[in-house]
N, C-alpha and C positions, 0 to 999 in steps of 0.2 A: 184240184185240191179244194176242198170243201173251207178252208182257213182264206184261202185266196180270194173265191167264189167272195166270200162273204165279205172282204176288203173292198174289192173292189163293185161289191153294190154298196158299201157305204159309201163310198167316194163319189160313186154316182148321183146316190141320194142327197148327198151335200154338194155336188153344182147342180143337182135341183132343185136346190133350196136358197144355193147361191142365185140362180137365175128367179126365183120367184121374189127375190127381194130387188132387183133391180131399178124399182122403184123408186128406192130409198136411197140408194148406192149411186155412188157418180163412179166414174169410169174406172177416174184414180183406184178406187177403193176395189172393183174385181180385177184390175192389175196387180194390186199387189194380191190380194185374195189366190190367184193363181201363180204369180210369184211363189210366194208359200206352198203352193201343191205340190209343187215340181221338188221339194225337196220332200216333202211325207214320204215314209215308208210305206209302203204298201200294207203292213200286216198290224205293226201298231197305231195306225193313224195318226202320227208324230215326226216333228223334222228333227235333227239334232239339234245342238244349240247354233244359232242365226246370230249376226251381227245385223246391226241398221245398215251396213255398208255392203252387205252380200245383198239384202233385201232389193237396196234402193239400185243396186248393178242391174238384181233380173227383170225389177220393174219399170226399170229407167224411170224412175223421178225424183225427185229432189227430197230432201230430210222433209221438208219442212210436210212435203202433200205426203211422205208414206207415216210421220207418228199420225196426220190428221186418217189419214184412210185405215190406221190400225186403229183408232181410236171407236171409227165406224163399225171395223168388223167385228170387237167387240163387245159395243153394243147393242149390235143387232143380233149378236148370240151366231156368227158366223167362226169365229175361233177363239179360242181359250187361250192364254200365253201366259208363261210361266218362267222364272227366273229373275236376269238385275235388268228388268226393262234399258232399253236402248244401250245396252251392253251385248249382254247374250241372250237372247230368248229361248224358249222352246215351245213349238205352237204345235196343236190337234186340233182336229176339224170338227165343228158341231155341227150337228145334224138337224137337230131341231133346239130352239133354247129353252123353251116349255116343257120339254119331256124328255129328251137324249141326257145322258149322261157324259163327260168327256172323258177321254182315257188320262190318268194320273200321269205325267211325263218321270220316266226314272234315266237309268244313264245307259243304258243300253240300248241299243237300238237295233238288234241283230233278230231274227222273224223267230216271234214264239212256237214252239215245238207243237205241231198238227198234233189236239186231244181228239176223240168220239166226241159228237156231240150228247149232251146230256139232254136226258127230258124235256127240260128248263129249257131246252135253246128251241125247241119243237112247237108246233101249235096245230090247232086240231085243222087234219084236212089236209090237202099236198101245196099247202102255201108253204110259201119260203121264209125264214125268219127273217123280223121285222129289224129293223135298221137299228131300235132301240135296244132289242136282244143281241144285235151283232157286238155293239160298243159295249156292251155290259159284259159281254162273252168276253172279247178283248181287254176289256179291265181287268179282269179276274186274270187271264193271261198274263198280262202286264207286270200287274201286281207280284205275281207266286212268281216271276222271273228274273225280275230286278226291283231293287231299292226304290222307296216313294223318293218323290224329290223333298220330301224332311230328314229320309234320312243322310243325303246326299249332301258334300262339304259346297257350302257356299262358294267358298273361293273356287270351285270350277268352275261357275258363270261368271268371273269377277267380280263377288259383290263387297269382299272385302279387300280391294286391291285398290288405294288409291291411284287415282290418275290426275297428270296435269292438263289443262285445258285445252283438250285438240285443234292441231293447226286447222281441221277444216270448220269445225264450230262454227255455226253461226245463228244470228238470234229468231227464233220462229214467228210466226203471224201473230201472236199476241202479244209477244215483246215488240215486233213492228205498229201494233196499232198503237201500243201504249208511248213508245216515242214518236210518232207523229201527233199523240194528242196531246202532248205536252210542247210541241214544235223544236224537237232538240235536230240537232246533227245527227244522224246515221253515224256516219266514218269517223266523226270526233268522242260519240260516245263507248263507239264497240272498240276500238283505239285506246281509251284510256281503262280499261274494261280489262283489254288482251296487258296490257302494261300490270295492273293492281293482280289479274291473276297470276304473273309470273315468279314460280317458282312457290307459289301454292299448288295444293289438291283436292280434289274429289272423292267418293265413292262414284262415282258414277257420270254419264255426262248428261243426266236427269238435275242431279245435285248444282251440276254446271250451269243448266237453263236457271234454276229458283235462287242460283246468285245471282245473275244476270237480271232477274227481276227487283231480289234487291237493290240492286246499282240503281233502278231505275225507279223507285220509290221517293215522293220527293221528298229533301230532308234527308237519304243515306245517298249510299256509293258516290252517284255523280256529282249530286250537290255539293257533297263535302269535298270533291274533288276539284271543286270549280274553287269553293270557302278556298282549301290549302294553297291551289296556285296562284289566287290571288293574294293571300296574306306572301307567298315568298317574292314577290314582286317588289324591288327594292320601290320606296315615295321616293318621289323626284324632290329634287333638294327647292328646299323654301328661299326664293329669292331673299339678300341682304336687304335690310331697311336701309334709311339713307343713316339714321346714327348711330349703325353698325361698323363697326371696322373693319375689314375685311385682311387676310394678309397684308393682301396688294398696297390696300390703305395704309397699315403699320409699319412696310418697307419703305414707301415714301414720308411718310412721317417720320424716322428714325432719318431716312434721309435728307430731308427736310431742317432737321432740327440740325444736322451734321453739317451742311453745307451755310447754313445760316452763323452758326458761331464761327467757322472761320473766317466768314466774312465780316463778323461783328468785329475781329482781331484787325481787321485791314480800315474801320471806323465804317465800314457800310453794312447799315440796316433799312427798314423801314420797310412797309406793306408791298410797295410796287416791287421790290429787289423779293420780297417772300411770293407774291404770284410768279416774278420771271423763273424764279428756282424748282414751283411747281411746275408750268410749264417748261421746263427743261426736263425735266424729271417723269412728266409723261410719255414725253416724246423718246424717252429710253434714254436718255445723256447719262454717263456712266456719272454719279457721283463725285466722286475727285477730279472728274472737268468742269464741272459748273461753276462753282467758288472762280478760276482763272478766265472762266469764261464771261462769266457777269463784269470781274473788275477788268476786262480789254474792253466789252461793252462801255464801261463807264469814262475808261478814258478818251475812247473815242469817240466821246459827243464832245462838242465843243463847249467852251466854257460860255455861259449864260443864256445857253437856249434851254 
C-alpha cells in the first residue's frame, strides 16, 4: 500500500537522522528515542498517550536520565510532544527540524483511510516523495480525520486532575545540585518535604518538581521549617537564683517557722536549735518529729557541757 510505503520511509528517514545526530545524543537519549518508536503507529507517526512510567519500563532508566534525554530529543528537533508533560504525553517523529513538519496529535490513533495520491504528493521524474511531502500528506490525513489536540478535553491527558505527591517521586539532578550546594541533608529535607506535601495537590507532577524547588529556596519551605521546629521546642527552664524561693524552699520554710514556735512553747529557741531543724528537714524528717525530736536531743546532753 502506497499509505504504508510512505510510513514507513518516514520512520526510516527519522533513525537516519536519529543516527546522524549521534554526536550530540548520549545513549540515554537514543534509548529512549526508540523507546518511543515502538509505540508509533505506523501510518500517523504518533504514539498514543505515554506515561513517564511506561517510558522509563521500555527504556529502562531512571525519571531522572529519561526527562533529561527527552529534554535532548526535543531540542535537537528529534520529537515533538504534546500534552500535561510528565503525565501523559503524545509524541511524533520529526524528520528534520529545519524543514519537516510534525503531524498535529489528535485522539485517534486508528490508520487514516488509503486517498490517491494527489499532484502535490508527486515530483518531477520517478523519484519517490520526499519525506517532507510524506508528513505534510499525513497532516492533512490527520487533521480531516480527527480533532486537533485544541479541540480535545484536557482532562484526557490529566491536566486538570489534581494529584497528591506520588509515592515514587523523587527530586531530579538539579534539585540534587542545589541541595548539595547549600550542604543540606538529602533524607531530612525530602522527608520533611513528603510530610508538608501530605494531603495537598498538584496539577501535575511537573507542579510537584517547582514546589520542591521552592522548599529549597533559602528563606521558604525548609527554612521556615527548620524556624517553626525550632520555635515549638520547649526553653529549658532557667535555673533558680539563690534569692529565689523555690517550692521546695517555701515548704521548708513554712516548716521551719511551724516546728520553731512549737518549740518557742517548750522555752527553746535560738540560731543553733533553727539550723538543727533545717537540717532535719533536709534530711526528709517528717515535720511533727522534729519539735520531740530536738527536745529528747536537749535533754540528753548533760547539764553544763
Amino acid at each position: 500500500m502506497a499509505t504504508t510505503h510512505s510510513s514507513n520511509q518516514a520512520i526510516a528517514d527519522w533513525l537516519s537522522a536519529l543516527r546522524g545526530t549521534t554526536a550530540n545524543l548520549p545513549h540515554s537519549a537514543r534509548s529512549v528515542a526508540l523507546a518511543i518508536l515502538t509505540h508509533v503507529h505506523p501510518e500517523t507517526g504518533m504514539t498514543p498517550p505515554l506515561s513517564y512510567a511506561a517510558l522509563q519500563q521500555e527504556a529502562g532508566c531512571s525519571r531522572g536520565t529519561l526527562v533529561a534525554a527527552l529534554r535532548r530529543l526535543d531540542d535537537a528537533g528529534v520529537i515533538r510532544r504534546f500534552g500535561a508533560h510528565q503525565q501523559l504525553n503524545v509524541y511524533s517523529l520529526a524528520v528534520d527540524n529545519s524543514q519537516a513538519s510534525t503531524v498535529d496529535p489528535g485522539t485517534e490513533f486508528e490508520p487514516a483511510p488509503v486517498q490517491p495520491l494527489t499532484t502535490e504528493d508527486h515530483v518531477e521524474g520517478d523519484f519517490a516523495p520526499t519525506p517532507v511531502q510524506i508528513l505534510h500528506r499525513e497532516k492533512k490525513l490527520s487533521s480531516s480525520s480527527s480533532p486537533s489536540l485544541a479541540s480535545v478535553d484536557a482532562s484526557a491527558f490529566g491536566t486538570t486532575t489534581p494529584i497528591p505527591l506520588p509515592q515514587d517521586w523523587a527530586p531530579n539532578a538539579q534539585h540534587l545540585s542545589r541541595i548539595a550546594a547549600r550542604g543540606l541533608d538529602l533524607v531530612a529535607v525530602v522527608d520533611a518535604f513528603r510530610k508538608y506535601a501530605a494531603g495537598k495537590t498538584r496539577t501535575g507532577v511537573d507542579k510537584w518538581d517547582k514546589a520542591f524547588g521552592w522548599w529549597l529556596k533559602p528563606g521558604d519551605g525548609w527554612d521556615k521549617h527548620i524556624t517553626a521546629r525550632a520555635a515549638s521546642v520547649p526553653a529549658a527552664p532557667m535555673p533558680a537564683s539563690a534569692d529565689e524561693e523555690t517550692p521546695v524552699k517555701r515548704t521548708n520554710h513554712r516548716g521551719i517557722s511551724t516546728v520553731m514556735r512549737t518549740l518557742q512553747t517548750q522555752g527553746i529557741s535560738g540560731a543553733s536549735v533553727r539550723e538543727r531543724v533545717v537540717e532535719l528537714l533536709d534530711e526528709g524528717t517528717p515535720v511533727y518529729e522534729i519539735a520531740g525530736m530536738i527536745e529528747n536531743e536537749l535533754l540528753a546532753v548533760p547539764a553544763g557541757v
